[in-house]
C-alpha positions in Angstrom: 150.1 75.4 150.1 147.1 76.4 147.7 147.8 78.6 144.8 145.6 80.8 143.7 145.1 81.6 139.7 145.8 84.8 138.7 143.1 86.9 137.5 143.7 87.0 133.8 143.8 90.6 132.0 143.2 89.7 128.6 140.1 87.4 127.6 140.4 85.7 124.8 136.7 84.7 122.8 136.3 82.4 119.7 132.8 82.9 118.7 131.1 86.4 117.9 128.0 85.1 117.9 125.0 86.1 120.8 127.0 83.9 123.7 130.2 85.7 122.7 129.2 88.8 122.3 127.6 88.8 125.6 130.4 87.1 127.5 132.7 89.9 125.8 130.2 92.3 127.1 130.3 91.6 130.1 133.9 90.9 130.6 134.7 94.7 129.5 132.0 96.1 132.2 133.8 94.1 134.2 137.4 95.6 133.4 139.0 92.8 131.7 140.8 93.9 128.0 138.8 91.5 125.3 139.8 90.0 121.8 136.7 88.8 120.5 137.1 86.7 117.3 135.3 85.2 114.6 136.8 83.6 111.0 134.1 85.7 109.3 134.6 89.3 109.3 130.6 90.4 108.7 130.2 88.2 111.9 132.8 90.5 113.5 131.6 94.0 111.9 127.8 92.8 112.6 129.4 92.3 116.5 130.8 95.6 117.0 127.5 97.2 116.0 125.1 94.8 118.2 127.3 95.5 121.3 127.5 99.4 121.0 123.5 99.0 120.8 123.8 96.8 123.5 125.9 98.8 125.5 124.0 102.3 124.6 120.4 100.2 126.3 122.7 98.7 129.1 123.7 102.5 129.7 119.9 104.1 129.5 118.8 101.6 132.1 121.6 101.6 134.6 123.5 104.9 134.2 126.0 104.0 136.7 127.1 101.6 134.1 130.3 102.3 132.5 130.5 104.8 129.7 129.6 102.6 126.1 133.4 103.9 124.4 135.1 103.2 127.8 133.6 99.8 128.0 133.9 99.2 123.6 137.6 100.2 124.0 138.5 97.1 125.8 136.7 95.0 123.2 139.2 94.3 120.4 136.9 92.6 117.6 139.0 90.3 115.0 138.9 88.0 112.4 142.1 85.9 113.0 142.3 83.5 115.7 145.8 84.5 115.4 145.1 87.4 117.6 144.2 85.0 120.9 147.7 84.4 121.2 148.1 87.4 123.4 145.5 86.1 125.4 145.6 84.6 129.0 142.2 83.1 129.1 140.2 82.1 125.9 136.6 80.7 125.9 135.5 78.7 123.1 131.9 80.2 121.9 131.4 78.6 118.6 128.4 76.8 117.5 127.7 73.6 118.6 129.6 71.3 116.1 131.7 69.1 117.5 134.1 69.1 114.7 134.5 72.8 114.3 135.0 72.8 117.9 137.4 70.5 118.3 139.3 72.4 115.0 138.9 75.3 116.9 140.8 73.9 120.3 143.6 72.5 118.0 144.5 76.0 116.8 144.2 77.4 119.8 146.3 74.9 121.4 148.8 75.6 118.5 148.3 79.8 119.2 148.1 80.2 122.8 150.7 79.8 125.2 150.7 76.7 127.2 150.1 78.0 130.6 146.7 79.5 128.6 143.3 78.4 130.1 141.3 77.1 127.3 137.5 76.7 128.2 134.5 76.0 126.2 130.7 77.7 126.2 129.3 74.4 125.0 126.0 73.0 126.3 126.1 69.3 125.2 129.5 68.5 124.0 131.3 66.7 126.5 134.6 68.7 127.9 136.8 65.7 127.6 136.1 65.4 123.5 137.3 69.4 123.5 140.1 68.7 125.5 141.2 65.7 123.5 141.8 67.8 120.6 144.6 69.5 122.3 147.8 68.4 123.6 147.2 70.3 127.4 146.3 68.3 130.4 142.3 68.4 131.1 
C-alpha cells in the first residue's frame, strides 16, 4: 500500500536571508502559513520590508497575483527558532557553514516534533553530515 505525505500547512524556514525569503515567498502565494526565522532580528525586520517590496513588484507585473497583505499575512517573521516547533515542514536556509548548519539541525531536532520533515537549501554540504547532527532517520 503506498502512503502518500500529507501536504504540510505550516512551513517552517531557518534562514531570512535571499533563499529564505524567497522560498517563504513563494510558499505564501502558494497558500501554505509560513514562520520564517532568523537569530538576528535586523535580518528579520530587514525581511519583512524586502518581501512587501517584493510582493508589491510581483503584484504590478502579474495582477492576478495574490493581494501583497493577503499573501504577508501568512508569513510570520521571527527571531526564535523556538517558533518552528509548530511547524510541519522546516527547510534549513542558513549560510553555507557546515557547523552552523549542523547547530541549526540539532535544535531543530530538539524543537520540532519527530514526525517533522527537516530539509536543507544547501548547495555543497552533503545531506548525510546535516542529517548526522540529528537523532531522525535520513
Amino acid at each position: 500500500m503506498s502512503r502518500q505525505a500529507a501536504t504540510p500547512s505550516v512551513l517552517g524556514i531557518a534562514g531570512a536571508g535571499v533563499m529564505g525569503r524567497g522560498i517563504a515567498q513563494c510558499a505564501a502565494e502558494a497558500g501554505l502559513e509560513v514562520i520564517l526565522v532568523d537569530v538576528s532580528p535586523a535580518v528579520v525586520e530587514r525581511a519583512r520590508q524586502l518581501l512587501r517590496d517584493d510582493l508589491r513588484l510581483a503584484r504590478m507585473l502579474n495582477p492576478s497575483k495574490l493581494s501583497v497583505q493577503a499573501t504577508l499575512a501568512r508569513i510570520s517573521p521571527h527571531a526564535s527558532l523556538h517558533e518552528l516547533a509548530r511547524a510541519d515542514f522546516v527547510i534549513e536556509s542558513i549560510s553555507e557553514h557546515p557547523a552552523q548548519k549542523e547547530r541549526v539541525f540539532r535544535e531543530l531536532d530538539e524543537r520540532c516534533r519527530p514526525e517533522v520533515c527537516l530539509a536543507s537549501n544547501t548547495s555543497a554540504i552533503p545531506i548525510a553530515r546535516l542529517a548526522a547532527a540529528t537523532r531522525r532517520a535520513p
